[in-house]
C-alpha positions as CSV (number, residue, x, y, z in Angstrom):
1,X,78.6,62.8,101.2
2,X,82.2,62.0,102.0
3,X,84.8,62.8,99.2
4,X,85.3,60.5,96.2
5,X,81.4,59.1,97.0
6,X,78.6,59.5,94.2
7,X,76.2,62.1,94.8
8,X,72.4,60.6,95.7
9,X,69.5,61.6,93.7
10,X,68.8,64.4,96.2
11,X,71.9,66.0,96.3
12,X,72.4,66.2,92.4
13,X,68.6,67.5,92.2
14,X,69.7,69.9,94.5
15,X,72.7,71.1,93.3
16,X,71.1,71.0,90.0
17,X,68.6,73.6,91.2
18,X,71.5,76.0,92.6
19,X,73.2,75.9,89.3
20,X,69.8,76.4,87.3
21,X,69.1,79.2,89.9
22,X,72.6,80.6,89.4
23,X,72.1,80.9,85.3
24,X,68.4,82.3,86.1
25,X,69.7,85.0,87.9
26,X,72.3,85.9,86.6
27,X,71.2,85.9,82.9
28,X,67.7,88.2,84.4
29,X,70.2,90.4,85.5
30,X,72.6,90.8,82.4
31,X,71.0,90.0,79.3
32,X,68.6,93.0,78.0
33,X,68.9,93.1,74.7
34,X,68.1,90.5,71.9
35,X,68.4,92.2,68.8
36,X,71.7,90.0,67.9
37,X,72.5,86.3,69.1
38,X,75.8,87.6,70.1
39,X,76.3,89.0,74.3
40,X,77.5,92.7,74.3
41,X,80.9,92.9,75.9
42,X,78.9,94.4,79.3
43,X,76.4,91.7,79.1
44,X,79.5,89.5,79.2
45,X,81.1,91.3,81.9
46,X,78.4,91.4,84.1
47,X,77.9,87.8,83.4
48,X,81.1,86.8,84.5
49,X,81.0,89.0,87.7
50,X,77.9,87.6,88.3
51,X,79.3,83.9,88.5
52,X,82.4,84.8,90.2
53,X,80.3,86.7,92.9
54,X,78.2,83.8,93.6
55,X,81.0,81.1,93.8
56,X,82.7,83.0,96.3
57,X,79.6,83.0,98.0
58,X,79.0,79.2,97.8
59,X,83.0,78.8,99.0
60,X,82.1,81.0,101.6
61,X,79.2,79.5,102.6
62,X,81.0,76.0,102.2
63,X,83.5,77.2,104.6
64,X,81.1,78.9,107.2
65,X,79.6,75.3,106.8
66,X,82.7,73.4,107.8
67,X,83.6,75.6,110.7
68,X,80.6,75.3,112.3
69,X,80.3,71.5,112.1
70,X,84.0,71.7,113.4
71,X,82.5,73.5,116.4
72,X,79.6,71.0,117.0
73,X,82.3,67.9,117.1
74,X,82.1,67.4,113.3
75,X,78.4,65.8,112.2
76,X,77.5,65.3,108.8
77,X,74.5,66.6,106.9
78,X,73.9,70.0,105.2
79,X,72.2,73.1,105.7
């Protein structure tokens, strides 16, 4: 997908799955108690780190993308 194009069905299916996985995760991993309705403040602090660890794992990951299809003269596609 080039910039400023729609996403196809696919690709919104899939990045819907990354950022369902994403939630999934990290909420397994934070998120032990549910005596109130309210997050604790380390619930909400590991939340956050959670997020923030995984997008800097999808930049990187973007960017290991780019390089490599830099390398291989540039051909479209994804992992």
């Amino acid at each position: 997908m080039s910039f400023g194009q729609q996403p196809s069905a696919a690709e919104q299916r899939i990045q819907f799955e990354m950022v369902f996985s994403l939630i999934s995760s990290c909420f397994n991993d934070c998120v032990n108690d549910f005596k109130s309705m309210d997050l604790t403040q380390s619930e909400q602090t590991c939340l956050n780190n959670c997020a923030s660890r995984n997008a800097n794992t999808q930049d990187l990951i973007m960017q290991v993308q780019q390089e490599f299809q830099g390398q291989m003269g540039g051909g479209g596609g994804a992992f």
